[in-house]
C-alpha positions as CSV (number, residue, x, y, z in Angstrom):
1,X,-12.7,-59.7,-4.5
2,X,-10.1,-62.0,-4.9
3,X,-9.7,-61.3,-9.2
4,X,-9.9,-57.3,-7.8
5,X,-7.1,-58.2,-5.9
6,X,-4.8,-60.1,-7.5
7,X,-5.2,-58.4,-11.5
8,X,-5.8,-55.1,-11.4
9,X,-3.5,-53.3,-13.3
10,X,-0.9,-50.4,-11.7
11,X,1.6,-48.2,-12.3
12,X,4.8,-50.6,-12.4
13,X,7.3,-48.4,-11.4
14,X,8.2,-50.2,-7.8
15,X,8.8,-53.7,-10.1
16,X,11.2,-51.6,-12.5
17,X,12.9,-50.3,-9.6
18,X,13.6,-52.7,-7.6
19,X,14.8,-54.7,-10.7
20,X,17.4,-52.0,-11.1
21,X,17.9,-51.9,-7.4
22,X,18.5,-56.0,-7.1
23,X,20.6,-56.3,-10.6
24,X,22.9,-53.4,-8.8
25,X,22.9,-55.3,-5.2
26,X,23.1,-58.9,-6.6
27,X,26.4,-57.9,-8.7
28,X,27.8,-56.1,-5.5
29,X,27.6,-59.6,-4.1
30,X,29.0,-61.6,-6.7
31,X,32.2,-58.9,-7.0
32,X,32.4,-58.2,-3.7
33,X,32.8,-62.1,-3.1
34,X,35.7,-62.0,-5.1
35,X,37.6,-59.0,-3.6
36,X,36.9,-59.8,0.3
37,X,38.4,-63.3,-0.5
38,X,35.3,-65.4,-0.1
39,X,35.0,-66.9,-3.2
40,X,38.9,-67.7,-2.2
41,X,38.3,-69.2,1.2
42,X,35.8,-71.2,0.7
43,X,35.4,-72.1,-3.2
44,X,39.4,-72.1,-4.2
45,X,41.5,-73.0,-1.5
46,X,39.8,-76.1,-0.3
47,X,40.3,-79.5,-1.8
48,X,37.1,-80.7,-0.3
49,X,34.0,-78.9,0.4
50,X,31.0,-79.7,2.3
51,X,27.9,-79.4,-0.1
52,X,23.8,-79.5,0.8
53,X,23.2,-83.7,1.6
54,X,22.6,-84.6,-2.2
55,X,23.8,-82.2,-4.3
56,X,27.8,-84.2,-3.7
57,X,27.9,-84.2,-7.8
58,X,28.4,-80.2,-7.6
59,X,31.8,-79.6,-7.3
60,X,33.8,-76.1,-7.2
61,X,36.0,-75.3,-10.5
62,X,39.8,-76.0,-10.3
63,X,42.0,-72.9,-10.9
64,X,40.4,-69.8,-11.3
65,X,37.3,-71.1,-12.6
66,X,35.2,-70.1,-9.5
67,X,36.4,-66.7,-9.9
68,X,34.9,-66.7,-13.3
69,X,32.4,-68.0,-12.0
70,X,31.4,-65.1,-9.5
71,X,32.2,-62.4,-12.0
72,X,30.1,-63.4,-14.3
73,X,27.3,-63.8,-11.8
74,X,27.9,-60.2,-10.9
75,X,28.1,-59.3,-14.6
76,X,24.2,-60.6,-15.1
77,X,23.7,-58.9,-12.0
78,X,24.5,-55.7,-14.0
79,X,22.8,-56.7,-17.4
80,X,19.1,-56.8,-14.8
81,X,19.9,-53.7,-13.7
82,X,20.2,-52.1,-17.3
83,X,17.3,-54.8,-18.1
84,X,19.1,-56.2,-20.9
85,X,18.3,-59.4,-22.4
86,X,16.7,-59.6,-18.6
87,X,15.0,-62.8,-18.6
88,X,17.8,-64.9,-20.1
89,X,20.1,-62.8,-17.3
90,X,17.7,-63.4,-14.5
91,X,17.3,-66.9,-15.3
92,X,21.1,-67.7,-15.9
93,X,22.0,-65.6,-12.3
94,X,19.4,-67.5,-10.6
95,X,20.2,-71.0,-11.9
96,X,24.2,-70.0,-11.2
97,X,23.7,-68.8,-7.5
98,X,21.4,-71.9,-6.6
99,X,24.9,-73.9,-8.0
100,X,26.9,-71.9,-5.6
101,X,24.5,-71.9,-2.7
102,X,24.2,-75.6,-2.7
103,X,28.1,-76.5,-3.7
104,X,28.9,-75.3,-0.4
105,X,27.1,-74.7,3.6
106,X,30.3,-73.5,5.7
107,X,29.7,-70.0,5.0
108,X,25.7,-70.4,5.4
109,X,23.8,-67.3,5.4
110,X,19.8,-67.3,5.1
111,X,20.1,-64.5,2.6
112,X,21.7,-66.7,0.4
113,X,18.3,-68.7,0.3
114,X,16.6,-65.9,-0.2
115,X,18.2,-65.0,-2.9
116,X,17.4,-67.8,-4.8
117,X,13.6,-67.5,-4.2
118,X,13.3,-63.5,-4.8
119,X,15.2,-64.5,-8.1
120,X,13.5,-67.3,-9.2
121,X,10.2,-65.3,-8.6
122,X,11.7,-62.2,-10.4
123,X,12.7,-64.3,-13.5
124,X,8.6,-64.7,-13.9
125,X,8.2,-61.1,-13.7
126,X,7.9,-58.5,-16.2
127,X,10.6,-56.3,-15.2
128,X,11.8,-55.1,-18.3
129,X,8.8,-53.9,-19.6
130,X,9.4,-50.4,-18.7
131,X,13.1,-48.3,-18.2
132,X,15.2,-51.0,-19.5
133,X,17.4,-51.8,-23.2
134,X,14.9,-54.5,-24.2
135,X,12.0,-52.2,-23.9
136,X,14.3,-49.6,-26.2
137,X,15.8,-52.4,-28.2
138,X,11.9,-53.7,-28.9
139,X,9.3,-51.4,-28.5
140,X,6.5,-53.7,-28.4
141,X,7.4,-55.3,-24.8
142,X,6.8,-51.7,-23.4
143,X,4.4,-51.9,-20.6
144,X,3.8,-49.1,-18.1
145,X,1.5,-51.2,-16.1
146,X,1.6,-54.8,-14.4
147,X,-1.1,-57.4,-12.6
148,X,-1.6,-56.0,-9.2
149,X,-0.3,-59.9,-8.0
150,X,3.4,-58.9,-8.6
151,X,3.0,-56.8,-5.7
152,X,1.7,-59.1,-3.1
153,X,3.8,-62.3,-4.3
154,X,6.9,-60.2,-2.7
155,X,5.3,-58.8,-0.4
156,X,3.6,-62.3,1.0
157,X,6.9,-64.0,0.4
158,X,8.5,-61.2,3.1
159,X,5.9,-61.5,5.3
160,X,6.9,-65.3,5.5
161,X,10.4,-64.5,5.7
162,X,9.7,-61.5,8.8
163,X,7.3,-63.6,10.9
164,X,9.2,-66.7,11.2
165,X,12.3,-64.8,11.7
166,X,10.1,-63.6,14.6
167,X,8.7,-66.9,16.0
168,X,11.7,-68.7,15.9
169,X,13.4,-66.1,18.4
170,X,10.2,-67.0,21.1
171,X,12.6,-69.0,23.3
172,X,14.4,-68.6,26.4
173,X,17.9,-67.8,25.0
174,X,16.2,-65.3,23.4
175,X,13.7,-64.4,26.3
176,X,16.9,-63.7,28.7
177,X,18.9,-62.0,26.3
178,X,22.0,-64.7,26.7
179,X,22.3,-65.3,23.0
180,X,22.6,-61.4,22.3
181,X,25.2,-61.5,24.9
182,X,27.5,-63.9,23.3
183,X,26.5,-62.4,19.8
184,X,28.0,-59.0,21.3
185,X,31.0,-60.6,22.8
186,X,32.9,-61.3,19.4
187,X,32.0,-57.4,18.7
188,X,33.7,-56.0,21.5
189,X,36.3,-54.5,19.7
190,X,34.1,-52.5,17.3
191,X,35.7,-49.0,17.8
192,X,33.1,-46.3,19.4
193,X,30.4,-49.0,19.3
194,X,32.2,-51.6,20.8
195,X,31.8,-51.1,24.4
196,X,28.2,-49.6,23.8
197,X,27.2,-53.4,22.4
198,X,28.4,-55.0,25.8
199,X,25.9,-53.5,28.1
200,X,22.6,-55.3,29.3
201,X,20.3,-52.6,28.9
202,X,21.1,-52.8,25.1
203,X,21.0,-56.4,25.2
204,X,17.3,-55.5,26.0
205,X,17.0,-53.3,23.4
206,X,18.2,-55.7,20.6
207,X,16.4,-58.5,21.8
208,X,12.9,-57.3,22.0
209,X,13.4,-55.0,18.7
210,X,14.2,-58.4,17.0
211,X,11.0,-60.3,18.0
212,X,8.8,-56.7,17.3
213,X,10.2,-55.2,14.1
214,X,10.3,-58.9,12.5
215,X,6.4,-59.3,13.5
216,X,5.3,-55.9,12.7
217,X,7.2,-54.4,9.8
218,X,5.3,-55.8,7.2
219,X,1.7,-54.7,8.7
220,X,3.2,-51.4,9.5
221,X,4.4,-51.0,5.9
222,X,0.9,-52.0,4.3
223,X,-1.2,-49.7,6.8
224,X,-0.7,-45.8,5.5
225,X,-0.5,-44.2,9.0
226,X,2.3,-46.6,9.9
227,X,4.3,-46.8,6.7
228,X,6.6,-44.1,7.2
229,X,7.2,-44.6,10.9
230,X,7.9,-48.3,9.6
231,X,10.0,-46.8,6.8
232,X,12.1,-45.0,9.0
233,X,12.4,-47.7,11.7
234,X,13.7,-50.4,8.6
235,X,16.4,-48.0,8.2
236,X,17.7,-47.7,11.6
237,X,17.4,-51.4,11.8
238,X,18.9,-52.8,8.9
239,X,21.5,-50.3,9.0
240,X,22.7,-51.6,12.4
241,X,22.4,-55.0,11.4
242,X,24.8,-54.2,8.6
243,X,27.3,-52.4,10.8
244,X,27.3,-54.9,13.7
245,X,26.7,-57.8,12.1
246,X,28.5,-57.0,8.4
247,X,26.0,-59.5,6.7
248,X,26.8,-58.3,2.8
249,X,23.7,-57.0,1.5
250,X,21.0,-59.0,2.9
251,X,20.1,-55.2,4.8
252,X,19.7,-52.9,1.7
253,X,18.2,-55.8,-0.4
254,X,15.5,-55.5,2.4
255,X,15.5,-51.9,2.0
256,X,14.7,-52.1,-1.2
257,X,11.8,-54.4,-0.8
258,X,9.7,-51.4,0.3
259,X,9.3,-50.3,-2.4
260,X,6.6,-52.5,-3.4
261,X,4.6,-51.4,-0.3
262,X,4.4,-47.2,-1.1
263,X,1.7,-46.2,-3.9
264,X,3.5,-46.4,-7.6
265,X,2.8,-43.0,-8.1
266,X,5.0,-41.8,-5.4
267,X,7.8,-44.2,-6.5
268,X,7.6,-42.8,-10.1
269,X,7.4,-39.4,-9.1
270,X,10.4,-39.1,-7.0
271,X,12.9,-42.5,-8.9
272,X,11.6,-42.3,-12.3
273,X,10.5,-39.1,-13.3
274,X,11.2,-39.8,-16.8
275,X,9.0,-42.8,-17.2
276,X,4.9,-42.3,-18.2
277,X,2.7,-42.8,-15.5
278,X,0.2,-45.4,-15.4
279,X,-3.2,-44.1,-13.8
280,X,-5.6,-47.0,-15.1
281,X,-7.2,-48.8,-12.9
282,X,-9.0,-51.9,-15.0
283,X,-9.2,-55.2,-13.6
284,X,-9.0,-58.6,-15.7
285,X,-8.1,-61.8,-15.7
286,X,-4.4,-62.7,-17.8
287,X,-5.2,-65.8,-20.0
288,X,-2.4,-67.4,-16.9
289,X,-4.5,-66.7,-14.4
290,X,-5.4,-70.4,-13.6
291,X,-1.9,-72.2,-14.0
292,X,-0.4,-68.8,-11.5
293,X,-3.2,-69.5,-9.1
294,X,-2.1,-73.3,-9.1
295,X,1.6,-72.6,-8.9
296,X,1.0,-69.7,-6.6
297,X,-0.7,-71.5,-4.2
298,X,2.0,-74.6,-4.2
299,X,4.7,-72.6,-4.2
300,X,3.7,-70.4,-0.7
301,X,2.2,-73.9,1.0
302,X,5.7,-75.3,0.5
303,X,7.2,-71.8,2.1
304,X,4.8,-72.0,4.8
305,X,5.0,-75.7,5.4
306,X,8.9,-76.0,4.8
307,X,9.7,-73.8,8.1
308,X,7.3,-76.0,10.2
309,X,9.5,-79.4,9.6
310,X,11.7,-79.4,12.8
311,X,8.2,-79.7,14.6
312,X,8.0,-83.2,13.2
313,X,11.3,-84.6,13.7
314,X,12.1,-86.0,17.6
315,X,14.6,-83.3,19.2
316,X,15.2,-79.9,20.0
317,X,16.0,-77.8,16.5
318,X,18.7,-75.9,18.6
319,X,20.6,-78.9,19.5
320,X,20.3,-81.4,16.5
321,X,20.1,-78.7,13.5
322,X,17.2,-80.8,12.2
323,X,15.0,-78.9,10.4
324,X,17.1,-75.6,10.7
325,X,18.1,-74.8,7.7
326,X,15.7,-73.0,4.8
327,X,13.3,-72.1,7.7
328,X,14.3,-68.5,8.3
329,X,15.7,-69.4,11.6
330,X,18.3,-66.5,11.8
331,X,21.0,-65.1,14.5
332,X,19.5,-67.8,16.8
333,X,22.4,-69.3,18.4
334,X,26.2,-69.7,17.8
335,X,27.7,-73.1,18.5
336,X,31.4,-74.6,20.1
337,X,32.6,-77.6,19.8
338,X,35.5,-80.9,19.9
339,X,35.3,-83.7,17.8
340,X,37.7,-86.3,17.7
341,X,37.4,-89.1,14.1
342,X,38.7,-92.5,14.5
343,X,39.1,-94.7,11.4
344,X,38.8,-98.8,11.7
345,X,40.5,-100.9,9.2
346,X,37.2,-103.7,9.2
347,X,39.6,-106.4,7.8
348,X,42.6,-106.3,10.4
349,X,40.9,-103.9,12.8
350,X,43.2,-101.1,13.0
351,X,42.6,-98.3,14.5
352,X,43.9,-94.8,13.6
353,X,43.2,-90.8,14.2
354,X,41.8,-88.5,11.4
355,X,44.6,-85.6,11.6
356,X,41.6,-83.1,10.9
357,X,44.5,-80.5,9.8
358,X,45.6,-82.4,6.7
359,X,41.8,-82.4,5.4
360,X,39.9,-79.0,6.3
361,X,40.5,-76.1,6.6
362,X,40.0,-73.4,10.3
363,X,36.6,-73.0,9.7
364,X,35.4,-76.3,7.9
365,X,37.4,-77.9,11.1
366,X,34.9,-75.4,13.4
367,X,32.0,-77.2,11.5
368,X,31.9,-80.6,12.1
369,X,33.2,-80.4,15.7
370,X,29.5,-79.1,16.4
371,X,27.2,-80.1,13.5
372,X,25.8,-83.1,12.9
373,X,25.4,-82.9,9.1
374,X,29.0,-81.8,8.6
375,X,30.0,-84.9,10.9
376,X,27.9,-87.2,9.2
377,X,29.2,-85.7,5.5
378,X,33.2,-86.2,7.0
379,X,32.5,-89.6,7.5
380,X,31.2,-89.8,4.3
381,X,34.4,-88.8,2.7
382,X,36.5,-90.8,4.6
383,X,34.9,-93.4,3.3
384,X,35.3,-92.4,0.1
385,X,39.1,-91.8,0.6
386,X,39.7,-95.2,1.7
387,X,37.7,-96.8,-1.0
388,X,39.6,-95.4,-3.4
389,X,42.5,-97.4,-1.5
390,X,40.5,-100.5,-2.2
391,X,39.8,-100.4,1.8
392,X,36.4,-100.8,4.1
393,X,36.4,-98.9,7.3
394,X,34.6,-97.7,10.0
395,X,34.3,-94.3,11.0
396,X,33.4,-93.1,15.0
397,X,33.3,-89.8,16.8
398,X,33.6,-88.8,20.0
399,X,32.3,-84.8,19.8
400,X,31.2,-82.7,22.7
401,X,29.3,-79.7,22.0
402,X,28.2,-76.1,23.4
403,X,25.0,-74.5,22.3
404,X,25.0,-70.5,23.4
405,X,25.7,-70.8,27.2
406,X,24.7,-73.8,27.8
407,X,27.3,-76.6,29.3
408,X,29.1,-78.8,26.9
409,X,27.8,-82.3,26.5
410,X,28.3,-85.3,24.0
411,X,26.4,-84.7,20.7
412,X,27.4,-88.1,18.9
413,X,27.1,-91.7,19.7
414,X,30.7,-92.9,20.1
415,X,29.7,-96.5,18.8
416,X,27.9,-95.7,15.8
417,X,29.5,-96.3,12.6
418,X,28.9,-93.2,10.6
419,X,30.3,-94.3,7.5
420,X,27.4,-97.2,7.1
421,X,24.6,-94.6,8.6
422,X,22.4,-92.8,5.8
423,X,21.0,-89.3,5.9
424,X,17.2,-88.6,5.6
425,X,16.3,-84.9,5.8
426,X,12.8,-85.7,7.1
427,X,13.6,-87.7,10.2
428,X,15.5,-87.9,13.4
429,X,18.8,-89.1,13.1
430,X,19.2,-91.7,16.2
431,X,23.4,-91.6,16.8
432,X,22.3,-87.8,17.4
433,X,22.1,-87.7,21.3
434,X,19.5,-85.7,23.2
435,X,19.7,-82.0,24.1
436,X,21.5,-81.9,27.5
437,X,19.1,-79.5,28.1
438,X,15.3,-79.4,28.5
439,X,12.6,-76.2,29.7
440,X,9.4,-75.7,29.1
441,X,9.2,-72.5,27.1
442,X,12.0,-74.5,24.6
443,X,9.5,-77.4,24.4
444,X,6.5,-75.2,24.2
445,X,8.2,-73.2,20.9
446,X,10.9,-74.9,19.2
């Protein structure tokens, strides 16, 4: 059953598509980065950026290298599309766009993650085989068919994605709609819209629709008397999300998922009418089937696993940030804060105030006066700073911080020297105070 499952061949027409689809959405990103000014903001401009714990050694490119940078990205973006040397392009996008995810987390988006896995997993995948220059450049690639596993490794890899996005948002800022107020607040201006958004009964609306499309739409999609309802509801959905929220093109990259989940002849028939059909239906084993099986496995206990590691550090997720990131934990919260850095000469004792202003910039400054990782990584480079002076110091922070509507309270211990501290992503960091806040319902699911 499992063999029948997993390689029988099919039609491949949703993989070719959806290559074409992702090269085309992938470049969008990359050259849109550049003309909105985001590669600018947060790759250029700053002399110091705050990097994923560990990965310090990547550093942004002086100049106009990042720009390069992005437009080259986008330019392998286009060379899938056209499946053109595709797995050296695949492979070189996917290694460049993990260096740009993890050389900087001010501008955090979970879609970035995503991206990373969807194109690591389609750099395995024979997506050129069919409708693409290297099947014309070398006819003896050219496949109409592939292993019915292609399918279901997206489509198991989204159904991961949709149902923790669902369970993470079972919790009573979510429950009582107060975190879709706030999210609607800083949309208030949207012309027509704007006013629409600030009304409870479509804080209702959003709220539950958030919970029930992310636990549904996947079943819906695979189940034939549903798929089109659940085709039509995705649209409405992610088409909002991309209006309100203006999230680049994490909605139409999920859009083009589906794909995957209507029957290859229909995607054929109606995208690539010029490509042969496939019709065969013979199941057997790929001399890989072991070593995928392996991998496989490892790879989706690590997926399913990695979300579930907040429930074994000491603290609410909300509050410390343990935990959050890489767990699909999306539009969950929105966070305010004051921190206030105070460096100590250890030799004579001095004491002196971090002007914040001469070393971040607006939103890097929003950061670390409410998260504990960018505090902890500020201290880190003040440290650094005065080293380079041939000077030891201490670093302390008093920070108070607002989570959604709850009250402010302190987030850091003011006598812990953060500069001497270490970071361990698997544990509880203790100079992180408790929530202010405690219920039952955010004990019971976060």
């Amino acid at each position: 059953m499992g063999s029948r499952l997993l390689f029988t061949k099919m039609d491949n027409s949703p993989l070719v598509l959806f290559r074409i689809f992702f090269g085309i959405l992938i470049s969008l990103e990359c050259y849109g980065a550049i003309m909105t000014g985001w590669v600018r903001t947060n790759l250029v401009i700053p002399d110091f950026t705050f990097t994923f714990i560990g990965f310090e050694w990547l550093r942004n490119l002086l100049g106009p290298g990042m720009y390069v940078y992005f437009f080259v990205m986008g330019s392998l973006g286009i060379l899938v599309a056209l499946g053109y040397r595709y797995r050296l392009s695949m492979l070189s996008f996917t290694i460049m766009w993990t260096g740009a995810y993890l050389m900087q987390k001010t501008s955090y988006n979970n879609h970035y993650y995503l991206l990373i896995l969807i194109s690591a997993i389609m750099s395995l995948l024979p997506a050129n085989h069919s409708v693409s220059l290297d099947a014309r450049n070398n006819p003896g690639i050219r496949k109409e068919w592939m292993y019915s596993y292609v399918k279901w490794l997206i489509v198991l890899q989204l159904f991961i994605v949709y149902t923790y996005a669902s369970i993470a948002k079972w919790y009573q800022d979510w429950f009582d709609f107060s975190i879709i107020e706030i999210l609607m607040k800083g949309r208030s201006h949207y012309p027509i819209i704007g006013d629409w958004l600030q009304l409870e009964p479509v804080h209702q609306v959003i709220g539950l629709t958030g919970i029930l499309f992310d636990l549904l739409v996947v079943p819906a999609l695979l189940w034939k008397p549903t798929r089109n309802l659940a085709f039509i509801c995705s649209i409405i959905f992610h088409l909002f999300n991309s209006m309100v929220f203006q999230i680049g093109i994490f909605p139409y990259l999920s859009l083009a998922f589906i794909v995957f989940f209507y029957p290859p002849e229909t995607i054929q028939r109606i995208f690539l009418p010029g490509k042969t059909a496939y019709s065969g239906k013979e199941s057997t084993k790929p001399a890989y089937a072991r070593p995928l099986l392996l991998l496989g496995g490892l790879y989706f206990v690590v997926q399913i696993l990695l979300p579930l590691r907040h429930h074994a550090i000491p603290g609410n997720v909300l509050w410390t940030e343990e935990g959050h990131r890489l767990s699909w934990r999306m539009m969950l919260r929105t966070r305010q804060g004051q921190a206030t850095f105070t460096v100590v000469d250890r030799e004579t004792g001095e004491r002196r105030p971090v002007n914040l202003h001469e070393h971040l910039n607006p939103k890097q400054r929003q950061k670390i006066a409410a998260y504990p990782d960018f505090i902890w990584q500020f201290a880190q480079h003040l440290e650094d700073i005065y080293a380079r002076e041939g000077k030891e110091i201490a670093v302390y922070v008093e920070s108070r911080v607002r989570v959604n509507n709850h009250a402010f309270a302190p987030l850091v211990d003011p006598n812990v020297d953060l500069a001497r501290e270490k970071w361990d992503p698997w544990r509880h960091h203790n100079w992180i105070l408790p929530a202010p806040w405690s219920s039952e319902v955010d004990q019971l699911i976060q």
